[in-house]
BAVO-163612 format. One record per residue: residue number from 1; residue in three letters; y negated, z, x negated of N, C-alpha, C, O in turn. Coordinates in steps of 0.05 Angstrom, whole numbers, m for minus. Layout:
residues N
  num  residu     n.Y     n.Z     n.X    ca.Y    ca.Z    ca.X     c.Y     c.Z     c.X     o.Y     o.Z     o.X
  NUM     ALA       Y       Z       X       Y       Z       X       Y       Z       X       Y       Z       X
...
//
This chain:
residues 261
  num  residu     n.Y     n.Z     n.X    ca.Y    ca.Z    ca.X     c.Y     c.Z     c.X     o.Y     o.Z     o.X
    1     UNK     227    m398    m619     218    m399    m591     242    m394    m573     238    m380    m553
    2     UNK     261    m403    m576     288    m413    m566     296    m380    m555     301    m374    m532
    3     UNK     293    m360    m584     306    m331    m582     290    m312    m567     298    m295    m552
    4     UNK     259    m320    m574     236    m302    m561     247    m309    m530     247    m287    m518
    5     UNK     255    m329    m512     260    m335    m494     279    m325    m484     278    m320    m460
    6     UNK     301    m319    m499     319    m301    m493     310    m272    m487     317    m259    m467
    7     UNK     296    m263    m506     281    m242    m506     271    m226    m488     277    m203    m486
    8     UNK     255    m239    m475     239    m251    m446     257    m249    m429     251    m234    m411
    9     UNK     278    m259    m426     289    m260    m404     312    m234    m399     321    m227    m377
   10     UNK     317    m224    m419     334    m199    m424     317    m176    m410     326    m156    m398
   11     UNK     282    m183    m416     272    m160    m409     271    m154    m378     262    m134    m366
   12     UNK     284    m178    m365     266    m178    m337     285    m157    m317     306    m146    m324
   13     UNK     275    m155    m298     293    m134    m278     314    m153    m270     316    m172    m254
   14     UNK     334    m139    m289     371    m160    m265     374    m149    m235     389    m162    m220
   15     UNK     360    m125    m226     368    m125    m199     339    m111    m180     324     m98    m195
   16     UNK     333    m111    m163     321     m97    m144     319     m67    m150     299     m53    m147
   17     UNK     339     m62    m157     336     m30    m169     324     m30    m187     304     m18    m179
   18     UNK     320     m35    m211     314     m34    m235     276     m50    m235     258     m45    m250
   19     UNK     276     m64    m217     248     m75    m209     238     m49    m204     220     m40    m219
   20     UNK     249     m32    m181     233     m13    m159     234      11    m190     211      15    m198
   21     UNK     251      21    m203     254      37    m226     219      29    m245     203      46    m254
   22     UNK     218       3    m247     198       4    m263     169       3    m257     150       6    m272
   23     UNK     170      m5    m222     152      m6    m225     124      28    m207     101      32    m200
   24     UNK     156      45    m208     146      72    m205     139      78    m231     115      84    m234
   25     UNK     152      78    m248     151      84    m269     124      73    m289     117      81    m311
   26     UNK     113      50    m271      80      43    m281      59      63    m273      39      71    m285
   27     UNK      70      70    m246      67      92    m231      45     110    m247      22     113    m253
   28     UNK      79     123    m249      72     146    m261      59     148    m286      43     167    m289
   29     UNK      64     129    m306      45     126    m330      17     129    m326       3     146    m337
   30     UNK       7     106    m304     m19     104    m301     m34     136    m285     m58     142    m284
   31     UNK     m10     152    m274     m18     175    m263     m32     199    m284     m51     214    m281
   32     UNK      m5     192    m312     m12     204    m340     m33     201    m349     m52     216    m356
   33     UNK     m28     173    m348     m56     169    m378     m73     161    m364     m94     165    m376
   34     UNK     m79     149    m335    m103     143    m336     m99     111    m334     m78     100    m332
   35     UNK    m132      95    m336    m129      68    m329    m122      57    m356    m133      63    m377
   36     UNK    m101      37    m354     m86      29    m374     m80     m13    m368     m81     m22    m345
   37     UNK     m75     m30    m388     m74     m50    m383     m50     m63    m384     m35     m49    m396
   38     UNK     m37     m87    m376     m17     m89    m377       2     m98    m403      24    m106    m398
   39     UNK      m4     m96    m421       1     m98    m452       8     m76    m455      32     m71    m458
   40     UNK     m15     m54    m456      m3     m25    m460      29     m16    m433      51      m6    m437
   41     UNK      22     m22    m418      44     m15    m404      68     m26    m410      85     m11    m422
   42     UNK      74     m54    m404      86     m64    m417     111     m61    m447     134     m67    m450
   43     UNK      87     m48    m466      98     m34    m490     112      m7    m484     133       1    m494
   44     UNK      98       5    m466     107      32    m466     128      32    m447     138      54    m442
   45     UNK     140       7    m431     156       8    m421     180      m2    m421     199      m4    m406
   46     UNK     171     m13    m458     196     m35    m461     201     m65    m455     219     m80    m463
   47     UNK     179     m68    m436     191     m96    m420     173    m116    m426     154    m108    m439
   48     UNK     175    m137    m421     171    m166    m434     131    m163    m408     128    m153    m385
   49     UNK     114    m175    m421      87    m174    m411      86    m190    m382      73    m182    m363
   50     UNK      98    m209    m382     107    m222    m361     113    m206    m339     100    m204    m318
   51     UNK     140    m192    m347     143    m178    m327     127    m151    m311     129    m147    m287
   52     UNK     114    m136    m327     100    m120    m327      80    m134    m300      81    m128    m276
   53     UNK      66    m148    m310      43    m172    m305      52    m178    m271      35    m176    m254
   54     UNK      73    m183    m265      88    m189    m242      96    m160    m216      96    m160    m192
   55     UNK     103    m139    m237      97    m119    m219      75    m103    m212      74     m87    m193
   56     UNK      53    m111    m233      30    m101    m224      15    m117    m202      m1    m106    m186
   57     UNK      22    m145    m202      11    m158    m180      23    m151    m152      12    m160    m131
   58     UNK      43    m137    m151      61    m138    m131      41    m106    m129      23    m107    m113
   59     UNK      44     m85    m142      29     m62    m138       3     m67    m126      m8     m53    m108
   60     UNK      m7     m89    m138     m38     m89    m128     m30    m101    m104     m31     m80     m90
   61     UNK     m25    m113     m94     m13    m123     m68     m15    m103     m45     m23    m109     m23
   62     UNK      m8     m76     m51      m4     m58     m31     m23     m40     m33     m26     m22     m15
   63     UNK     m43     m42     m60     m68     m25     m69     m55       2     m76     m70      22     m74
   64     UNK     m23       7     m86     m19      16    m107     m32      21    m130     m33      45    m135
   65     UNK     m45       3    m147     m57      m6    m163     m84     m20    m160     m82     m37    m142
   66     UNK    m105     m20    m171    m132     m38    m173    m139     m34    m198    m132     m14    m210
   67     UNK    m153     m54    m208    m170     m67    m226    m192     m39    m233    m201     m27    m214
   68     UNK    m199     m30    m258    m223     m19    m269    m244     m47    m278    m242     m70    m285
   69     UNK    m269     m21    m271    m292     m45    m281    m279     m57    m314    m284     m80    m322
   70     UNK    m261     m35    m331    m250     m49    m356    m234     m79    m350    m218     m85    m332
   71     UNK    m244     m93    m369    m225    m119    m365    m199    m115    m366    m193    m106    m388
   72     UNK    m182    m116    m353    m157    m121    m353    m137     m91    m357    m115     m86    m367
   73     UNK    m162     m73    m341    m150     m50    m341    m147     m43    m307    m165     m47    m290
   74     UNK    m118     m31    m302    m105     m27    m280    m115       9    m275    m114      22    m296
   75     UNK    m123      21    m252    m114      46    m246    m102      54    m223    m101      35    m207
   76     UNK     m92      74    m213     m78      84    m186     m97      79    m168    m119      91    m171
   77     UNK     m94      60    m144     m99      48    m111    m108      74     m94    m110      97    m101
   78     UNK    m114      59     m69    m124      77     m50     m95      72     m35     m93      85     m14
   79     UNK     m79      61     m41     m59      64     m22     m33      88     m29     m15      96     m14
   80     UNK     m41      96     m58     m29     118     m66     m36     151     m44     m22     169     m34
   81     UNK     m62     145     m46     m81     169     m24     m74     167       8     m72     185      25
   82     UNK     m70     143      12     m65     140      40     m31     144      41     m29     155      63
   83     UNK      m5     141      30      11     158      28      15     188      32      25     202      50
   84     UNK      m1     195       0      m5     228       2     m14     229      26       1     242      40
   85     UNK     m35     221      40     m45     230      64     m27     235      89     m29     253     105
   86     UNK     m11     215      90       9     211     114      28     228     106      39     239     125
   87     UNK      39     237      78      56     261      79      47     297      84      58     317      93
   88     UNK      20     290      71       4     324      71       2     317     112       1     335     128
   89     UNK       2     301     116      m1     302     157      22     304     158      25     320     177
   90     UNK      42     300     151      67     309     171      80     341     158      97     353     171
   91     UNK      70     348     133      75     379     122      56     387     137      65     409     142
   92     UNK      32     387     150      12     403     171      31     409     189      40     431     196
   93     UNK      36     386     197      37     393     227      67     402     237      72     411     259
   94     UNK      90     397     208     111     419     205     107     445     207     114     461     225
   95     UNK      93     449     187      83     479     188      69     498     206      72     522     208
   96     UNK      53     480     220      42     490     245      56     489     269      46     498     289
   97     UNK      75     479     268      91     482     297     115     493     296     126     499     317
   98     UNK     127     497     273     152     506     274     148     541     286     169     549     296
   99     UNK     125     560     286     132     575     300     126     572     331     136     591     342
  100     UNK     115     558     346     117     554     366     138     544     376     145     555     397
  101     UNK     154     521     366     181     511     367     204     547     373     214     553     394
  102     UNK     207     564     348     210     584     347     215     595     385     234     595     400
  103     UNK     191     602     388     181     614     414     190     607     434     196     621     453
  104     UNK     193     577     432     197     560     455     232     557     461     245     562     481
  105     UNK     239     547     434     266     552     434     277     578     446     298     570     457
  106     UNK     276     603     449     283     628     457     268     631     485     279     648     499
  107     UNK     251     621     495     241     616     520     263     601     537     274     612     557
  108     UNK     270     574     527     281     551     541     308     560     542     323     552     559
  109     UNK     317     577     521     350     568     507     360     538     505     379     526     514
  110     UNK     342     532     490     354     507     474     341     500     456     324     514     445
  111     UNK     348     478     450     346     467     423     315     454     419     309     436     435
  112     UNK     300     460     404     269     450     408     261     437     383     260     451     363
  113     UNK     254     411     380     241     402     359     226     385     357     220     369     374
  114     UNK     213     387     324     187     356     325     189     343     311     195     349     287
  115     UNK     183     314     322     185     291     307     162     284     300     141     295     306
  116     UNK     167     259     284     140     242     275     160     207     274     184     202     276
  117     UNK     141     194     272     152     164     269     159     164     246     150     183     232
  118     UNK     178     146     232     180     139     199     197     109     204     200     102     228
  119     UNK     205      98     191     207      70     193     227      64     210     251      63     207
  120     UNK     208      57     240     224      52     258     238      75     277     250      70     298
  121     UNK     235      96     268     249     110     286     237     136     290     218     139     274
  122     UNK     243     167     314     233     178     310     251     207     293     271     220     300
  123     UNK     234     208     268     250     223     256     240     267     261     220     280     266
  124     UNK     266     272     257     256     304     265     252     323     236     269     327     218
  125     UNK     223     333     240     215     347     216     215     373     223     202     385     207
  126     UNK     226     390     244     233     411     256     248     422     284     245     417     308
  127     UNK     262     435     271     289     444     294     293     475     291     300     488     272
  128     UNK     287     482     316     294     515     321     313     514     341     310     496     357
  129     UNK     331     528     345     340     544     320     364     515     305     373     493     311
  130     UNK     364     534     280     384     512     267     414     516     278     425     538     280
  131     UNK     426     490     284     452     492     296     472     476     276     466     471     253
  132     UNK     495     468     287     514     451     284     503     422     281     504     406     262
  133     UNK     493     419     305     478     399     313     454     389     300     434     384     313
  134     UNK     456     384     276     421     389     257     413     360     254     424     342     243
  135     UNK     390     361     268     377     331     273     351     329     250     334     312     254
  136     UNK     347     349     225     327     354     207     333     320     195     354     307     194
  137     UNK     310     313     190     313     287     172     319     270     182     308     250     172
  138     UNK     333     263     201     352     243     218     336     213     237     321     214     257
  139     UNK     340     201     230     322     172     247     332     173     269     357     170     270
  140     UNK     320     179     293     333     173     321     328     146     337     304     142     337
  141     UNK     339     130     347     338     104     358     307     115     370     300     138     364
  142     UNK     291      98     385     263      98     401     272     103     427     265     120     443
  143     UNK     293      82     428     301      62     463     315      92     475     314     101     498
  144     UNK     327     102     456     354     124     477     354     154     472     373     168     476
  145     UNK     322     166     458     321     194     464     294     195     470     276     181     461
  146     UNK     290     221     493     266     226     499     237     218     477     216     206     483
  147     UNK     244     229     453     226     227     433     214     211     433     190     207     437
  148     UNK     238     193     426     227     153     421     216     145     441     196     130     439
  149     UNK     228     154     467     205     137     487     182     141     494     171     125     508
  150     UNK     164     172     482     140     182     479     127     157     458     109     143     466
  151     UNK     143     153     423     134     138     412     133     120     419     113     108     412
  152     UNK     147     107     433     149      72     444     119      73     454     100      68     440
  153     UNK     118      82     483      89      89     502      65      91     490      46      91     505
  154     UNK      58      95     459      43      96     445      40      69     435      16      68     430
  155     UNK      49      51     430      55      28     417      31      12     428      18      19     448
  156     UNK      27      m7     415      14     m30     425      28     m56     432      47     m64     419
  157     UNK      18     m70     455      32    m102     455      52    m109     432      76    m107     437
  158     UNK      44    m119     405      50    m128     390      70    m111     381      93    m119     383
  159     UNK      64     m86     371      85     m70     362     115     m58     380     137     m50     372
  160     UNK     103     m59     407     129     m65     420     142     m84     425     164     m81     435
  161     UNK     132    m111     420     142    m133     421     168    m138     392     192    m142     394
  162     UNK     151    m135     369     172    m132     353     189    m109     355     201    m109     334
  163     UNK     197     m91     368     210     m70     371     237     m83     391     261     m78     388
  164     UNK     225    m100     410     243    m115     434     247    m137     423     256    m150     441
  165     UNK     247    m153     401     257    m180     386     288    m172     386     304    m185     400
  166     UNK     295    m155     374     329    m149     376     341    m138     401     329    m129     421
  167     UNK     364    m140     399     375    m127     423     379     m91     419     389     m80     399
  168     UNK     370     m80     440     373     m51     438     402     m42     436     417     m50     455
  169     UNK     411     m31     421     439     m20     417     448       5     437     436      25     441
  170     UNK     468      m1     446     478      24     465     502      35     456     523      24     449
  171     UNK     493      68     460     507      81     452     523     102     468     538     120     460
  172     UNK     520      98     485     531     115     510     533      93     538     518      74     539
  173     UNK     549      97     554     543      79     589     523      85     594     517      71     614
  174     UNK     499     105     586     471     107     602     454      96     579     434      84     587
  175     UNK     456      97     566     436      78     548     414      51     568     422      37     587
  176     UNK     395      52     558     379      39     571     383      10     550     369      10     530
  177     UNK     398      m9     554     387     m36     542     374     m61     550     372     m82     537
  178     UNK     364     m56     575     351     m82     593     324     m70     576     319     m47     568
  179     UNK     309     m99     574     286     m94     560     263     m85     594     243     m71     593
  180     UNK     274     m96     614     264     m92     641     253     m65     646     230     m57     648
  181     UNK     282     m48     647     283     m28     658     264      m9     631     242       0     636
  182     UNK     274      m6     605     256       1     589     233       5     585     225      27     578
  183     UNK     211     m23     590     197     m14     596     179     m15     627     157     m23     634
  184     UNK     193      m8     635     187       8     667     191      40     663     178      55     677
  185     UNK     210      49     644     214      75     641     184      82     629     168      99     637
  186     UNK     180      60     603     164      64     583     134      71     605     122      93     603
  187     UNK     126      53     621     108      61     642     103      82     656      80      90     660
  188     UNK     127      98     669     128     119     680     124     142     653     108     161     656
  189     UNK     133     141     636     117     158     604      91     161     610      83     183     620
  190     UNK      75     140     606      48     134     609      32     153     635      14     169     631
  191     UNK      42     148     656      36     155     681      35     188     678      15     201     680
  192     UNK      62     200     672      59     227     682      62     244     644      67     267     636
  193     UNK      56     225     633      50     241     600      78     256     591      77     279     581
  194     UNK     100     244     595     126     256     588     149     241     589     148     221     603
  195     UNK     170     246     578     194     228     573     217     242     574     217     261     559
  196     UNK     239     238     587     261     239     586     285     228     583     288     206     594
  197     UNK     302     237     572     340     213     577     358     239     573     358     261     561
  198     UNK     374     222     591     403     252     601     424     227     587     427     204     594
  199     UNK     437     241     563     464     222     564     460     196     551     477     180     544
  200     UNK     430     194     548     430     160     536     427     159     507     414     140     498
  201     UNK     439     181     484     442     178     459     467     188     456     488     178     449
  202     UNK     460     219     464     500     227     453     517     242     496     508     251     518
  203     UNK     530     239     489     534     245     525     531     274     519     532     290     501
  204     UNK     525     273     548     518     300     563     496     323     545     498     348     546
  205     UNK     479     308     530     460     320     520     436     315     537     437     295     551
  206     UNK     418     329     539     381     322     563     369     332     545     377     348     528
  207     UNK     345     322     548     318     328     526     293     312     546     293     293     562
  208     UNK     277     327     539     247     321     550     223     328     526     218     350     516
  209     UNK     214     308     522     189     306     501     164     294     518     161     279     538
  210     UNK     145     313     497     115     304     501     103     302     472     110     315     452
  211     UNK      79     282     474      56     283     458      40     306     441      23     321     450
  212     UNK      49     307     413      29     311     409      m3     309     385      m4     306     360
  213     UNK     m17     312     398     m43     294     381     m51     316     363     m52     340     363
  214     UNK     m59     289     341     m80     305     322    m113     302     323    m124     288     339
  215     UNK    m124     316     305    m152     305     311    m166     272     316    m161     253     302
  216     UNK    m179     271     334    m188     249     339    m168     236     364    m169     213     374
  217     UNK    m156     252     369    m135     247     391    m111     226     394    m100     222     416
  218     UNK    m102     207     358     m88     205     358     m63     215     355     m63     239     349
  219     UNK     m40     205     357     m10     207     363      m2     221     340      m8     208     320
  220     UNK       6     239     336      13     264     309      37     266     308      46     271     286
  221     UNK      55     262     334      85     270     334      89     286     373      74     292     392
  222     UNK     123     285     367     133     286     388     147     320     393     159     331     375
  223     UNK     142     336     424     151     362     417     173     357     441     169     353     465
  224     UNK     191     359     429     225     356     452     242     383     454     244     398     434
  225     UNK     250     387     471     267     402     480     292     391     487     291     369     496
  226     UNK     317     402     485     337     391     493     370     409     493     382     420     474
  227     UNK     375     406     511     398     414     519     424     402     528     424     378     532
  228     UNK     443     414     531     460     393     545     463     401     576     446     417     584
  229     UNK     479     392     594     469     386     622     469     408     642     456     410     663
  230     UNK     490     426     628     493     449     653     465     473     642     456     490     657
  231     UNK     455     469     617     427     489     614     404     474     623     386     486     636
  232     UNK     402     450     618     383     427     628     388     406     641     398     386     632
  233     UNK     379     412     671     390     389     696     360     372     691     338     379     681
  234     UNK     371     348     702     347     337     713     326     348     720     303     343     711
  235     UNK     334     371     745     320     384     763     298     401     751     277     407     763
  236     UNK     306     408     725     289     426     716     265     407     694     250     420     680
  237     UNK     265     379     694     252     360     675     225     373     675     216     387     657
  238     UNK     208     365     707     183     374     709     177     394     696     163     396     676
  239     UNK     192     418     713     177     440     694     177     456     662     161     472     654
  240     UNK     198     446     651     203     439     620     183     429     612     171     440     593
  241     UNK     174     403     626     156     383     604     131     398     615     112     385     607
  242     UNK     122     419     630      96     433     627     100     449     610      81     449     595
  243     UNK     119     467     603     117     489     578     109     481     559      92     491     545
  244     UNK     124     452     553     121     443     527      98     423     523      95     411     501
  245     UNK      79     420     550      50     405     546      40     423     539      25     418     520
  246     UNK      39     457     549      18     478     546      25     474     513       7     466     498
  247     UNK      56     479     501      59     496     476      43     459     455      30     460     434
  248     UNK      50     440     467      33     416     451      14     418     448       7     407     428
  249     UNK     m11     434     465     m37     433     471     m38     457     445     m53     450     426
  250     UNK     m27     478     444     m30     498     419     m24     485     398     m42     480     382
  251     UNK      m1     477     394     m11     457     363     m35     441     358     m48     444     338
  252     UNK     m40     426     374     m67     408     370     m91     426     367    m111     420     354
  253     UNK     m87     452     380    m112     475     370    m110     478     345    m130     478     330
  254     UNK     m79     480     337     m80     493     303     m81     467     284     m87     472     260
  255     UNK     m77     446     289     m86     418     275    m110     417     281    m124     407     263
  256     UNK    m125     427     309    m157     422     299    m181     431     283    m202     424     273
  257     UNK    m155     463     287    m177     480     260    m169     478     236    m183     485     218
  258     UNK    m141     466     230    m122     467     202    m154     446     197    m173     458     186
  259     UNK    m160     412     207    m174     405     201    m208     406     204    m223     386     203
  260     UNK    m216     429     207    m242     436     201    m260     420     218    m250     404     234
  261     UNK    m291     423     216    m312     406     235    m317     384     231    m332     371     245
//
């Protein structure tokens, strides 16, 4: 008993890595074969039943994983679909805007791109033209670029509340960090359907973003423009953020037919 215990305990995950390693790796088995139980997994994965047993509960937790009418047989969740889902939505709506981005960019002379939210921040899934400057992939603060403050304005009570639990980080002297003034900015978003900041992420950069929706008229992502100060003054905010409401309103055409009746 003494050694089986040892046994047991050799099998278990020594780190966080090696947890997250295995329990994709249930993943993917159950993707293979189909609905499978935790014995069989377990075996096929080397590891002590216990442990197995422990990450499937943690899988089912997030609906990773659910229960077959078989006793004690596990198959792939609805939360696997609702992933895929949220990634096949943000490859849409890449794909459908990057030539308008295109257009717009050589219209404006500058730099034009779209975001979407991803944890916490707004990240950019297209940039025309490609520069030095490549913001592809990149988490942008919420509080200190036009983008983020489109996403902020979308938020609800709660979700901007935890967003204002920490202190906003400043990264420039114009950085907005009063939670006051923020959202008073965040209000005027609301009001005239557009967002701007000159200088309040990297200096002497300006950008102006708007909304834009997918079917059903939620929040799909953000279409920004941005330059630095002597191509984009203030002065020119207003009428920027109409090109880029008209060219938002054309994507949400091609997201409404991408998604059918």
């Amino acid at each position: 008993m003494h050694n089986n215990g040892k046994d047991a305990a050799a099998a278990e995950p020594r780190t966080p890595t090696q947890a997250v390693d295995r329990a994709l790796s249930m993943l993917v088995l159950l993707a293979q074969r189909g609905p499978a139980g935790v014995t069989e997994l377990a075996r096929e994965l080397g590891v002590h039943k216990s442990t197995a047993s422990r990450l499937m509960t943690a899988l089912e937790k997030f609906r990773f994983v659910e229960q077959t009418g078989s006793r004690g047989k596990f198959q792939l969740g609805f939360g696997i679909v609702r992933l895929a889902g949220a990634t096949a939505a943000q490859l849409d709506i890449a794909r459908e805007s990057r030539p308008i981005c295109v257009r717009l960019a050589a219209e404006l002379h500058g730099t034009v791109s779209l975001s979407v939210l991803e944890s916490g921040g707004a990240t950019t899934v297209v940039q025309e033209p490609s520069t030095e400057r490549n913001w592809i992939g990149l988490r942008m603060p919420l509080h200190a670029t036009a983008s983020g403050k489109v996403l902020l304005a979308s938020f609800g009570f709660a979700e901007l509340e935890e967003v204002l639990r920490t202190p906003l980080q400043r990264f420039t002297p114009r950085t907005v960090t009063s939670r006051g003034t923020l959202m008073a900015d965040l209000n005027r978003v609301r009001d005239r359907g557009w967002a701007a900041a000159s200088g309040e992420f990297e200096h002497d950069l300006h950008s102006v973003a708007v909304p834009v929706r997918g079917p059903g008229g939620r929040l799909a992502g953000v279409l920004t423009a941005s330059a630095d100060g002597a191509h984009l003054r203030t002065a020119d905010f207003p009428d920027v953020a109409r090109v880029l409401t008209r060219a938002a309103e054309e994507i949400q055409d091609r997201l409404r037919r991408l998604a059918g009746p």
